[in-house]
N, C-alpha and C positions, 0 to 999 in steps of 0.2 A: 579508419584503421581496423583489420580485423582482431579478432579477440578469440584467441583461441584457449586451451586447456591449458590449466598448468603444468609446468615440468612436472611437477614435485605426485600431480593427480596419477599422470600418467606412468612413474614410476611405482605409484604405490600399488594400481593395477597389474603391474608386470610382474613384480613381487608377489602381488596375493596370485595370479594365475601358477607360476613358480612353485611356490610352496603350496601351493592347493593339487599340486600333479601326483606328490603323494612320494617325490622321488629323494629327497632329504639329501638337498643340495647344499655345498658347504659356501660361504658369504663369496668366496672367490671364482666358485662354478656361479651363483646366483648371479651376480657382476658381469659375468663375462655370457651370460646367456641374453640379459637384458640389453645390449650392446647388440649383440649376432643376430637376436630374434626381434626384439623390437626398438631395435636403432636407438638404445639409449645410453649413454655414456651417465657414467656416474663413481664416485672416487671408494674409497672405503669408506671414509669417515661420513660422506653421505648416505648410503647405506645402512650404515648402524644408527642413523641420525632418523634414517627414512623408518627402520626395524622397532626402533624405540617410540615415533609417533605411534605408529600404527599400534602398538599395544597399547600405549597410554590415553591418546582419544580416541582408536578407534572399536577398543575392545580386543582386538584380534588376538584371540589365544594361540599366539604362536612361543616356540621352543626349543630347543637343538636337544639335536639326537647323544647319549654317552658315548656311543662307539663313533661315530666320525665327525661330532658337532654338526651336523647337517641340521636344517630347518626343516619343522612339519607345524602341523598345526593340533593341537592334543584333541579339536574337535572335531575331527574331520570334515562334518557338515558344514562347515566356516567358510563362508565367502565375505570377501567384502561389498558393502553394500555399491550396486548400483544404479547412479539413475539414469544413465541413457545404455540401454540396452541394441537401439533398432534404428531405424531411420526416424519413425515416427515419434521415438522419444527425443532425439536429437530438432524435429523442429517445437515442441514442447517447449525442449533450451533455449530456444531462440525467443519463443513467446515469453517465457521470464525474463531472458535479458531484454528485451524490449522493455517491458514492463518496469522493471530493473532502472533502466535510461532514467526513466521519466522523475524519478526523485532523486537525481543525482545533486551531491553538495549536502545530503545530509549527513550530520555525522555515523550515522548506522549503514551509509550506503558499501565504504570497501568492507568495513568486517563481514556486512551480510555477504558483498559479493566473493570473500577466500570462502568462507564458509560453502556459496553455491560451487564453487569452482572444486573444492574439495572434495567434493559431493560427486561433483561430476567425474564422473570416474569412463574415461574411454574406451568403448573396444575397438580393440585394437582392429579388428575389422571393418569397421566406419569406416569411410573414405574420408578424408578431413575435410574435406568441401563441405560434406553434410554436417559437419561439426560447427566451423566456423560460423559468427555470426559478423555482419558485414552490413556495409552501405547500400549495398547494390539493389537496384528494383526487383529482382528476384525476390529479395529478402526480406522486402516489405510489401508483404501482404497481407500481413496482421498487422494495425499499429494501434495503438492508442492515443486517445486527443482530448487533449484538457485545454482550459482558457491560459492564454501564454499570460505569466506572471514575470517578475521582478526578478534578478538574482538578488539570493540571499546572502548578506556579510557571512565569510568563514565564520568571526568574532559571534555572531548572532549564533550560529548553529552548535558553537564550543562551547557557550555559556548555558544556554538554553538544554544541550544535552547533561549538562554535570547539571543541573538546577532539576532535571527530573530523574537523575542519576539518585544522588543525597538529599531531593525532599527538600531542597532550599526556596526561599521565597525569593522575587527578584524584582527590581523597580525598573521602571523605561517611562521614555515618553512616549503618547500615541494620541494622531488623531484620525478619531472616526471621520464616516462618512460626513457625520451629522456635526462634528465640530469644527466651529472656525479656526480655531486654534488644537493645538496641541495640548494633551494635560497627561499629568504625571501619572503613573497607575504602580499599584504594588499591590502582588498577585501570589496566590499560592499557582504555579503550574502545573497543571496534570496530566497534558494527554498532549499529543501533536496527533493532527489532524488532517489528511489529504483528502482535498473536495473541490472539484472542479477546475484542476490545475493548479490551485493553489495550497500553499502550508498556513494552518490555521494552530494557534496553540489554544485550548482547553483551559482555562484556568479561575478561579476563586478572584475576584474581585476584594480586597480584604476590605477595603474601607466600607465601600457596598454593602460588603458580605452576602455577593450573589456571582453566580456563575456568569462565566462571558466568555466569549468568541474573540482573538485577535489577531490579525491576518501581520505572518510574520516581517511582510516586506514593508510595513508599517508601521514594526516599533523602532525605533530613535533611543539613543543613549541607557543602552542594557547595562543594566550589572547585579552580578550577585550579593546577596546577601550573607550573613552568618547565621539569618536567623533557620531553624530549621520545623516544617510544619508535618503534621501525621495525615497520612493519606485517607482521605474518609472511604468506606466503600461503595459509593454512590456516582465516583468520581468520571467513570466512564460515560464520554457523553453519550451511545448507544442506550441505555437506558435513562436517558435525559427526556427522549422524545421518540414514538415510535414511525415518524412518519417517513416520505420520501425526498424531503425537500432540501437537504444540506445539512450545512452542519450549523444555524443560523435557529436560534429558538430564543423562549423564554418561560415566565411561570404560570400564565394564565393560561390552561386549558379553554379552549370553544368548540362548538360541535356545527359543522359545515356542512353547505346542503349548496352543490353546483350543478345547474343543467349544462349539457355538453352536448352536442349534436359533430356529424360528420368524422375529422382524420379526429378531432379531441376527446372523440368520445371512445371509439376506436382503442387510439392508445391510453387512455385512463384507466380500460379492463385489463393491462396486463400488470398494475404494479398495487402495490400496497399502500394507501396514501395515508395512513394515519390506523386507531380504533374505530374499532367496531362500523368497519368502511361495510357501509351497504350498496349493489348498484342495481336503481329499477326503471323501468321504463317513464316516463316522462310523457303522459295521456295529455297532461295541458301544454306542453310546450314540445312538441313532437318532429318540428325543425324543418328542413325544405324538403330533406329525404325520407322523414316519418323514422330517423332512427335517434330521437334524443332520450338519453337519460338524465337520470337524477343520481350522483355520487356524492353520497352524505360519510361521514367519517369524523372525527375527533385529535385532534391533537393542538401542540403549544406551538405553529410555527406560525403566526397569525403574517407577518411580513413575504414572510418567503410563498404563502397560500396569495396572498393579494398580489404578487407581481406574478404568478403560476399563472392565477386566472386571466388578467390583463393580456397577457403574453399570445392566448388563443383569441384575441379578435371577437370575430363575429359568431364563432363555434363554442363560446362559452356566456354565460349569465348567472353570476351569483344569487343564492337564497338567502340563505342566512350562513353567520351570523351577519347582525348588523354592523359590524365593524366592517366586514366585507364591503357588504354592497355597500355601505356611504362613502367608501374607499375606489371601489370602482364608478361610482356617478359621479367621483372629484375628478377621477381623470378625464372620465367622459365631458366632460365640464370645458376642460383649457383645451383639450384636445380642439372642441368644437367653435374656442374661441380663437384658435389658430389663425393665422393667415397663410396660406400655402400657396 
């Protein structure tokens, strides 16, 4: 189903054009122009409904004249803000709403999307074809692609947003990858987290009293608390870990040393993979095409670094740390004990 602008956007645009003409038209000339000129029907009480938003969120210094109550605006230079001006800002739109799709079900998704929509303010000279955003192959040719996950319980996203609304702690059950069973967890929560298609929450392990990752389609029986905790400033996991690996860490910092030859080596120069990332050429291990390097770098994602390098085959070979490489010869190891 297409998705087009709101009534409420596109009226508030016809108004501000209106009263920006500078002609100090009175609420029943303004009404009756928006109808004749830009096909919008609208009652009184809408109107003074539409008159009153617009001063109170949107700033707009508007005012009626003494001598015939007409509307002006006491700034003259006063537009209302907008964000699609042209064709090319309008597929811009498109590329947010897209973008937009992809965390739907969370609870910030309609506020964010009145807010975009209010935003989007039309002109009225836009063809609405170029407006609309739609199914059609036309319209996707920008998308974005994450690993397809779980729907999330409404319940999970109601609790979970007042819980980092008020700073509440909250208990669920979850089991890791790594557990056979299930175990209770009670957490200060701090951050949600979109990474690789999935919603991951941020939060304070209390018992622990260490930070952790928990992937939302995976906690069991949520509920809040009364208790309520103080947000540390540290809490953002951005500064948890500088690397490139996800959103998946821990405490112990190591300093990594990977040879990389051929496509691994390639796209390993265009990203940031940690501190103090050096990338040099690689004289002993030089690779079948003579273009291997050596990318050494620093960070705390030791799991997510061990399945990175596996991941490339025969175009990569761990240095150090040691945790690495005896990580990569255990695979090498069953791998080679396979039967295939």
């Amino acid at each position: 189903m297409a998705i087009d602008f709101t009534e409420k956007a596109k009226r508030y645009q016809a108004i501000d054009e209106i009263i920006a003409s500078g002609r100090k038209l009175k609420w029943n000339q303004i009404i009756s122009e928006m109808q004749n000129k830009y096909n919008l029907k609208t009652s009184r009480n809408t109107f003074f409904r539409d008159i009153n938003d617009l001063q109170e969120k949107h700033n707009a210094p508007i005012d009626t004249d003494i001598e015939n109550n007409g509307y002006f605006y006491t700034d003259p230079q006063y537009r209302l803000p907008r964000l699609f001006t042209d064709e090319n800002a309008a597929k811009a739109a498109k590329l947010i709403k897209t973008l937009m799709d992809m965390v739907k079900g969370n609870p910030m998704y309609k506020e964010a999307q009145e807010v975009f929509e209010s935003l989007s303010i039309e002109n009225h000279d836009i063809a609405l074809e170029n407006i609309k955003i739609n199914k059609k192959p036309d319209n996707d040719r920008i998308v974005f692609v994450g690993a397809p996950n779980r729907e999330i319980p409404a319940e999970t996203w109601r609790i979970i947003d007042k819980a980092l609304q008020e700073n509440r702690v909250i208990t669920f059950e979850y089991k890791s990858n790594t557990d056979p069973e299930p175990k209770f967890r009670r957490v200060q929560p701090w951050q949600l987290i979109y990474n690789d298609g999935n919603w991951n929450l941020n939060a304070l392990d209390i018992v622990k009293h260490a930070p952790r990752r928990y992937s939302l389609e995976k906690i069991k029986k949520l509920e809040i608390t009364n208790d309520v905790f103080t947000l540390p400033d540290n809490y953002d996991f951005r500064k948890m870990t500088p690397g490139s690996f996800g959103c998946m860490c821990d405490d112990k910092y190591l300093d990594y040393k990977i040879h990389l030859h051929g496509y691994a080596a390639r796209y390993a120069q265009n990203k940031i993979w940690g501190q103090n990332q050096t990338i040099t050429k690689d004289t002993k291990r030089p690779g079948p095409d003579g273009d291997g390097i050596i990318l050494s770098f620093r960070t705390n994602q030791l799991m997510c670094v061990q399945r990175w390098v596996w991941k490339w085959a025969d175009e990569a070979l761990p240095i150090e740390p040691k945790e690495l490489v005896e990580d990569w010869k255990q695979k090498r190891e069953k791998i080679n004990k396979m039967k295939i």
